[in-house]
Each structure stands twice: as structure tokens, then as C-alpha cells.
N, C-alpha and C positions, 0 to 999 in steps of 0.2 A: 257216338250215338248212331244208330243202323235208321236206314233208310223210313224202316216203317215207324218206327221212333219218332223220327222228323215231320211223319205225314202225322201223326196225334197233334202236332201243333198247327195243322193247316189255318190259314184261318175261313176258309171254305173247306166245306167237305162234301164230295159228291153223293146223290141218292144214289139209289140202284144202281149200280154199274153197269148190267144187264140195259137199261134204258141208251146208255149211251155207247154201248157198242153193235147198237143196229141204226136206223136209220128213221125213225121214229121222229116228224115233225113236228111241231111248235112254235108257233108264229110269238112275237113277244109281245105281251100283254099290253093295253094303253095304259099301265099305272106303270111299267117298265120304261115304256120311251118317250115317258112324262120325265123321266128321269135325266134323259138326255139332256146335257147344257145345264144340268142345275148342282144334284149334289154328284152326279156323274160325268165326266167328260162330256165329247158329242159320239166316242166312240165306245165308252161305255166303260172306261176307267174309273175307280173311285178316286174321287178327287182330293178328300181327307186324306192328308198324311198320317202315317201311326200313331199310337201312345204315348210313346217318349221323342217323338219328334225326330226320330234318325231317318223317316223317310218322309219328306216335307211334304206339303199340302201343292197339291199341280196349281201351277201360275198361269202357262198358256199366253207368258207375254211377252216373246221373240212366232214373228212369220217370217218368214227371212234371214237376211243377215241384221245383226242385233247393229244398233248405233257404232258398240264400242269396236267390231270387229272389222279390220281392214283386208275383207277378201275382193281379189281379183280378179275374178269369175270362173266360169267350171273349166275344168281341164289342170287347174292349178291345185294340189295340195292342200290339205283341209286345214283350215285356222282355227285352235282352240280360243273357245269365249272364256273358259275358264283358265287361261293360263296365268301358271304362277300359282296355282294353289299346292297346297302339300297332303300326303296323306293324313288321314285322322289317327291312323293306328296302320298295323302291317299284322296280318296272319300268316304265322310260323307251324312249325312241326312241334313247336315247343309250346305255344298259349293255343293248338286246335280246339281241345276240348270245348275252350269258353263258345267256339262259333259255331259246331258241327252241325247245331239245327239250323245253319244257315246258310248251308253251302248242300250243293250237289255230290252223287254218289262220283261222276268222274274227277271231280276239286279232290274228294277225299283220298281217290286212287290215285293221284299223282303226288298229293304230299305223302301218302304211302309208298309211292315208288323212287321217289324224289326228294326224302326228308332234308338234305342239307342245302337245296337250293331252292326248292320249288317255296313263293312266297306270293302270298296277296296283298298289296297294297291297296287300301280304303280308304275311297274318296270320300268327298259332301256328296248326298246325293240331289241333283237335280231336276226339275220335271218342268223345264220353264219354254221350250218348242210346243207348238200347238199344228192343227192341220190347218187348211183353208177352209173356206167357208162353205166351198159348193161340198168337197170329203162330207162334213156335216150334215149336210142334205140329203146330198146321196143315203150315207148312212143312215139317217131317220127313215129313208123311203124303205129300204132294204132290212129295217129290225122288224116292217110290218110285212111285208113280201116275198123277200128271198125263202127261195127254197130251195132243196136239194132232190134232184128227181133220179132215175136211172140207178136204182140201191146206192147212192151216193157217188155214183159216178160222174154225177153233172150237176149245173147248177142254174139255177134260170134266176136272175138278180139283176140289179141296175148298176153298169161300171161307170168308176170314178170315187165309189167309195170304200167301208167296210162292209164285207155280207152280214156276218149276224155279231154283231154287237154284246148279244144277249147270247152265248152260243146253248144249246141244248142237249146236244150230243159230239160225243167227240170228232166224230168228220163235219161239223159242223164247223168244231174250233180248228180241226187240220185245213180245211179251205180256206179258213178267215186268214188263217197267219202264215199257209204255206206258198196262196193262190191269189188271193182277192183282198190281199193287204192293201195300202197304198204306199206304192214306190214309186223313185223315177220311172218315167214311160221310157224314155231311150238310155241307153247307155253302152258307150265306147272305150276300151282300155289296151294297153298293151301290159301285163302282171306277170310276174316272173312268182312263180311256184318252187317252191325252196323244200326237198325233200331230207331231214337230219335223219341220217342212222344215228341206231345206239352208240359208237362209239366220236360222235359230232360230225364226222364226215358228210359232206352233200352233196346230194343230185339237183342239178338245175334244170329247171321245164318252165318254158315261159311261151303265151297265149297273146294272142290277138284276137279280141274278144267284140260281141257287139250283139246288143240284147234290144231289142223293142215290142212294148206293149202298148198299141195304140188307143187300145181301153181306158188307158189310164192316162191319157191325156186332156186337161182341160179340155172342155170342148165337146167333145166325144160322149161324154154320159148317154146309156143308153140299154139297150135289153142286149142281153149276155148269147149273141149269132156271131157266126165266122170265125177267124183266126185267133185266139186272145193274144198269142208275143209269136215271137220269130226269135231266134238265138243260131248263131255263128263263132267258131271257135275255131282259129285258125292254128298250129303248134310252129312256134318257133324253135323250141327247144323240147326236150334233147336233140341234138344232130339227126340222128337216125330217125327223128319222125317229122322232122324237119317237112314244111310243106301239108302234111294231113291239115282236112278240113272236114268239121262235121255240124252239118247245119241243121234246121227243121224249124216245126210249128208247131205249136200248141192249139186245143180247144179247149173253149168251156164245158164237152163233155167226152171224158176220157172213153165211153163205151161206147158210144154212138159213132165219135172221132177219136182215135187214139194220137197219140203223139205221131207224127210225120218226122223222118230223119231224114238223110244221107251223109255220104262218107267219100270223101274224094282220098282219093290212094295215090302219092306222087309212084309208089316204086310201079305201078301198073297203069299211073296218067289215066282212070278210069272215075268216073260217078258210077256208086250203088246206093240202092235203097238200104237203111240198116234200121228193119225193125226192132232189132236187139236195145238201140240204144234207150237209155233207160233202168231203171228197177236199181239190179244188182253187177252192169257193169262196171268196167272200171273208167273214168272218168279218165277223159286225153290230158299226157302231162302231166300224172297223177303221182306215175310210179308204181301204178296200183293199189295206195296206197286210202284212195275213197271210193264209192261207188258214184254213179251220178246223177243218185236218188237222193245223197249224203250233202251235195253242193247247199250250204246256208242250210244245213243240218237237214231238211228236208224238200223233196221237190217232186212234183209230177203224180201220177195217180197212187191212190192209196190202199187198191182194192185187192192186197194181199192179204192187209193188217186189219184187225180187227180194233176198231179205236175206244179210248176212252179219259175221259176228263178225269181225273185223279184230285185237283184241286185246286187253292191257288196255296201260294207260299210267298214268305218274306225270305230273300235270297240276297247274297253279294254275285253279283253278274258284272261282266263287261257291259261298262256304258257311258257314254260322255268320248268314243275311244278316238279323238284326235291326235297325240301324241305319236301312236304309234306307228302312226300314217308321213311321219313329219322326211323329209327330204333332208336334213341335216343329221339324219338316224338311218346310217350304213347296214346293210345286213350282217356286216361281220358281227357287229355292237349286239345286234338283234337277237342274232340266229344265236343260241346256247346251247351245250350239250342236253340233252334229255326235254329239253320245253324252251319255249323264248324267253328271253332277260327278262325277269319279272320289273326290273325298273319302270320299264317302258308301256307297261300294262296300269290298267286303270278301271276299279273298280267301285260298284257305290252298289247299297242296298236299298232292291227296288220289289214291288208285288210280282211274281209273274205268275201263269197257269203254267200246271203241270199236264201233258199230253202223252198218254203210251198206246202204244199200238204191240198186237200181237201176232205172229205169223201165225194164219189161216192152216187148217190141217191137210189141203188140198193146193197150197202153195205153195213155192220154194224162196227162198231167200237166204243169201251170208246170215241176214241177222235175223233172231228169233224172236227175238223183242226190239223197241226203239220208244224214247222216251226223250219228249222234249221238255223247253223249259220258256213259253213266251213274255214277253216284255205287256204287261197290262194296259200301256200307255199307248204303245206304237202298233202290237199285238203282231209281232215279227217274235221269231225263234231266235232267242239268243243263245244257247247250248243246248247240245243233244249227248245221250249217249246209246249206244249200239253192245247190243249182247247175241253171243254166240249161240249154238240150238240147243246148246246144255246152260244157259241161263246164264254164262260167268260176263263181265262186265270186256267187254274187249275193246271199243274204241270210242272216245268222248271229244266233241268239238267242243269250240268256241268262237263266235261271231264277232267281231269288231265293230259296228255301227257307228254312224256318223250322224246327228243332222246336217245335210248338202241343204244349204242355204239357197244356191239356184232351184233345187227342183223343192222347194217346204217340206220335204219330209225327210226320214232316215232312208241311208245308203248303206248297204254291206260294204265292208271294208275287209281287212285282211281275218281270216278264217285260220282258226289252226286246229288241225286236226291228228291227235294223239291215239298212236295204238300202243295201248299198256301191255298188249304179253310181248312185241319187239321192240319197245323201248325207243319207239323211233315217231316221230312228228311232222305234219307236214303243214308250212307256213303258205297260205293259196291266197292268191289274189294279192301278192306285193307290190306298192308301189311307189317303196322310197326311191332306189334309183334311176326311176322311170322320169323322161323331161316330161311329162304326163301326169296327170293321176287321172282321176274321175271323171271322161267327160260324159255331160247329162244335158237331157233335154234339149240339144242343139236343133233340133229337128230336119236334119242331113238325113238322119236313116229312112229309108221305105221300104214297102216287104220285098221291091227288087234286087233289095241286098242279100239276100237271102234264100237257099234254096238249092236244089241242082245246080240249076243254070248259074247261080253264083259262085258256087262252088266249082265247077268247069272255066270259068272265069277265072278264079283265084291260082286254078292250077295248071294254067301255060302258061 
């Protein structure tokens, strides 16, 4: 079944298209976010599961760590709630047909590239995490307020929650789920990046990483001024870049403030400004293999693409993905020729929205299009894919998500990102055999971590 196929069964279908790819506001109506907390989430998921009951009704009753689960606290390895379950069924190259309206165009391009291995295992689906209470709040305040000013360059809203709930136009939904989601405020890792060529061979590039958004910190709720995150990338690996560091800031409005970087250089022992970083570079550690606009399938301004809400869909996505995270799962196990061990991977059928953007005629970019795929519940990007400037489908992620118990909500976890015409995959953000995984929320980081002077810091 071809792609436009699949959108005749949306179960939303957008108006105009035209409407949502300008900038065009709409505050959401009081019969809208009447809806809030009732038969809708607080963030504006429907809470009804489907027809036949294969994607269950949202529960919303684990905050935290559930009774049954014996976690450690953060920095330790994520514990499945659901361990010990088995899959319901598995999708092959052999029973496609029955699923194809339910899977994405880069799923389909890999069991095309990959018939004799590539396989989806199909879980129960879950929807039993919820956010906290103030999220909720937040969020009510922001379905009547937030806006996007600056032709969508920016956004004036109250942090700690989601911006638009009720999104209207597609840079609406790209800010909710690329910018102004809720994630951990802080987070610390040391992740080994696993680069597979086509013939399974690999490069290893591994990161000392440290991200904070003090927005999003309890507490802190407030109107959308100053810094919103700070992010530091330190390379351990490969040898030869051994030492590089490239650090910066963000703002709430990418035109007014663009992104601040720098780049510390061990072979010249120099700090430089690197407005480059961004868009369609290559991402440190990479291999070259993402951009670092591509990180968690989308990230940082969007003011190349022209956006648009496409619809929502019943899809099988990664999610629930603990397993794959687990410390007793070696990368040799892992890492497979052509994609990762499908064993290890963990799938359930969930709503998401469909998001594409299109290169502007007056901009440049690797990709000519970009279409994501968001999680309805959490409204985080759980796969994207990436098309070259003649439209052909060239590279398709996948996001691992976790709910991290210390911080109540979802964590990006290991990301893989698949380019179909070299036949080669990259596993990012590893952290099985790290004595680490996730640390969150410790609140050790300040924006002194961060910066030039940090970076001159890092590199004597």
C-alpha cells in the first residue's frame, strides 16, 4: 500500500494545507480545553482507545516508579515494568501486506532492503505514565495563550508545560514536539555511537554529553526570556577527534537569538565561535552519517521548511523501549548487519501525528523534505524520515523512549538512524556498556558548565 494509500485511512485528516504551512494563529477554543482532563488527556491525547481494542484506553496510573518496579535511581539502567511479556505477532517480509497501512514509508524501505532479516516484533500496547500535575497546568494555561510571534521563529508561552495542545498549524506542532515538549531538565551521559557499514563492519565514536534546560524544571514555570537549554558535547572517540568540544545555547526565539555555539579544537588548543553549528551539519561522532538538526529526528529552528500537519495515524512505533537499553545486551548481540537485532526491539500500536516540512525555494538543505511521526500521548518525535532534493526517500530514524521514573516523563534513549541507498546504520546514544546510563535531574549542572570558557576549560 503506497504512502498516500495509507493517509485515506487517517483517522484525522487536515483542512487546507495552505493554513498550516504559514503562521497563521488560533488560540484554542473554551469548548477545546473543556476537554482537557476529561475525554482528552491534560495534554490533549484522546484517551479512548480504538475499535477493536489493540490500542487500549490511557490509564495515567504510574507517576513515577510503579510499585512493582525495583529501580535504583538515575544514572542506573532503565527497568522494564513490563518484563516478561512476549510479542502478540511479529511482522515479516512474508505476512507485510496485512500491516502496510500501518507502518511508515522508512519501516517499508527497510523490509524492502532487508527482507530476510529486517522484522517487527508486536507488543501490548501501553499508555499507563501520565505527567505531573503542574505539566497539566502549565499546559491548560498555554492552549489559551501561547503563541508563536517572529513568522514562527519564536514563541511567547509559559514553561514547564506543553505549548499548544490543540496544535493549528504545523510550526505549531513542530515546537510542541521538537522544543516545548516536557523532558528531563538536566541530563548527563557518557554514549558510545556505533557507526555499521553495509558490509557490518564498525566505527566507534563515543560522546560525553550534558544537556540542561532550566525551563523545564519544576519550579521555574514562567514566560518564555533568556537562555531556554545549554548543551555540551565532549568526543571521546574516534581517536583523531579525540578531545573536540562543541558547546552553546539556545533561545526561545531562533530570529531575534539564534542558537550560540563554539568549538574547541585540541589540534590548534583554540576556542572559536561556530555559527555553522546547526541545520545541515554533520553532527560530532557521527561519521557523518546525521545532520545535527537530525539528533531525536528533529531539533533547533525550522525556518527553512515550510511545515504542515498531514494528520494523525494508527501506526506500530517504538515504544515501551526498555529492553534495548538493558546492560546484560552487549553490542555485539545488538549491532547486526544492515539494522539492529530485531529481537531486542519493541514495538506496540499507538496514535501518532504525521508532521512534513518542505525546503523553502530560497533555502538550502541535504534534505528536501522531512516528515516526522509524533507520539499523541507524550507528543515527542518517535521516527522521522529524510528525502533527497529529487524526492527519493534516503534516511529514516527511530527513537527508543523510555519513561525515566526519576524525572515523570519520557527519555530519548538509543536512536538509530538508517541511510537506505549506503545500506549502512547508525546506533547513537548507546548505553549498554556504559557503568552509567541516564543521569537526570541531579541538579549538579549550571549554565557555568557550559560555554567558551567551558570549553577552554575542558581542553587543557
Amino acid at each position: 500500500m503506497s504512502y498516500k494509500h495509507a493517509l485515506q485511512k487517517m483517522l484525522f485528516v487536515s483542512v487546507a494545507s495552505g493554513l498550516f504551512a504559514g503562521t497563521v494563529q488560533a488560540a484554542a477554543t473554551d469548548a477545546e480545553i473543556a476537554r482537557l482532563g476529561k475525554d482528552l488527556t491534560c495534554v490533549g491525547a484522546e484517551k479512548a482507545g480504538n475499535a477493536d481494542g489493540s490500542i487500549p484506553e490511557w490509564s495515567g496510573k504510574w507517576l513515577g516508579v510503579p510499585d512493582h518496579v525495583n529501580f535504583k535511581g538515575t544514572g542506573h539502567h532503565p527497568i522494564d515494568p513490563y518484563a516478561g511479556e512476549q510479542p502478540l505477532f511479529e511482522i515479516t517480509a512474508a505476512n507485510l501486506d496485512q500491516y502496510k497501512d500501518k507502518l511508515s514509508d522508512g519501516q517499508l524501505a527497510l523490509f524492502a532492503k532487508y527482507p530476510d532479516t529486517f522484522k517487527m516484533p508486536i507488543y501490548p500496547s501501553h499508555r499507563d505514565f501520565r505527567f505531573p500535575d503542574s505539566v497539566c497546568e502549565v499546559t491548560r494555561k498555554n492552549a489559551k495563550h501561547a503563541k508563536l510571534v517572529d513568522d514562527g521563529e519564536g514563541i511567547e508561552a509559559t514553561t514547564g508545560g506543553i505549548a499548544f495542545p490543540f496544535p493549528k498549524s504545523g510550526l505549531e506542532l513542530l515546537w510542541t514536539s521538537s522544543f516545548f515538549s516536557y523532558r528531563p531538565w538536566s541530563e548527563e551521559l557518557v554514549s558510545d555511537n556505533m557507526y555499521v557499514l553495509a558490509d557490518g563492519s564498525r566505527s566507534h565514536g563515543q560522546l560525553k554529553s550534558a544537556n540542561l534546560a532550566l525551563f523545564l524544571k519544576p519550579g521555574n514555570e514562567g514566560p518564555t526570556t533568556g537562555p531556554s537549554a545549554y548543551f555540551l558535547n565532549q568526543t571521546n572517540l574516534p581517536q583523531r577527534d579525540r578531545g573536540e568540544v562543541n558547546t552553546g545555547l539556545e533561545y526561545f526565539n531562533h530570529k531575534a537569538e539564534p542558537r550560540q555555539s563554539w568549538r574547541y579544537d585540541p589540534g590548534t588548543r583554540r576556542v572559536r565561535q561556530a555559527p555553522e553549528y546547526g541545520f545541515d551539519m554533520q553532527f560530532p561522532g557521527s561519521g557523518g552519517s546525521i545532520t545535527v538538526d537530525e539528533v531525536r529526528v528533529f531539533n533547533g529552528s525550522g525556518v527553512r521548511y515550510d511545515w504542515n500537519i498531514v494528520g494523525k495515524r494508527e501506526m506500530y512505533v517504538p515504544y515501551n523501549a526498555y529492553g534495548i537499553h538493558s546492560p546484560d545486551l552487549s553490542y555485539d548481540e545488538l549491532l547486526t548487519q544492515g539494522h539492529i537485532n530485531p529481537e531486542h526491539m519493541r514495538y506496540e500500536l499507538h496514535r501518532v501525528w504525521v508532521l512534513e516540512g518542505t525546503l523553502k525555494e530560497d533555502y538550502r538543505h541535504l534534505y528536501g523534505k522531512r516528515r516526522m511521526y509524533i507520539d499523541e500521548d507524550s507528543l515527542l518525535m518517535l521516527m522521522g524520515e529524510n528525502f533527497d532534493a529529487r524526492g527519493q526517500l534516503w534516511r529514516t530514524s527511530m527513537i527508543n523512549y523510555f519513561y525515566a521514573y526519576e524525572a515523570q516523563t519520557w527519555q530519548a534513549g538509543v536512536g538509530l538512524y538508517h541511510d537506505l541507498l549506503a545500506g549502512s546504520y547508525l546506533a547513537f546514544n548507546m548505553v549498554n556498556e556504559q557503568k552509567s546510563a541516564y543521569t537526570l535531574n541531579t541538579g549538579k549542572l549550571k549554565p557555568g558548565h557550559f560555554g567558551p570558557e567551558a570549553a577552554r576549560r575542558l581542553g587543557l
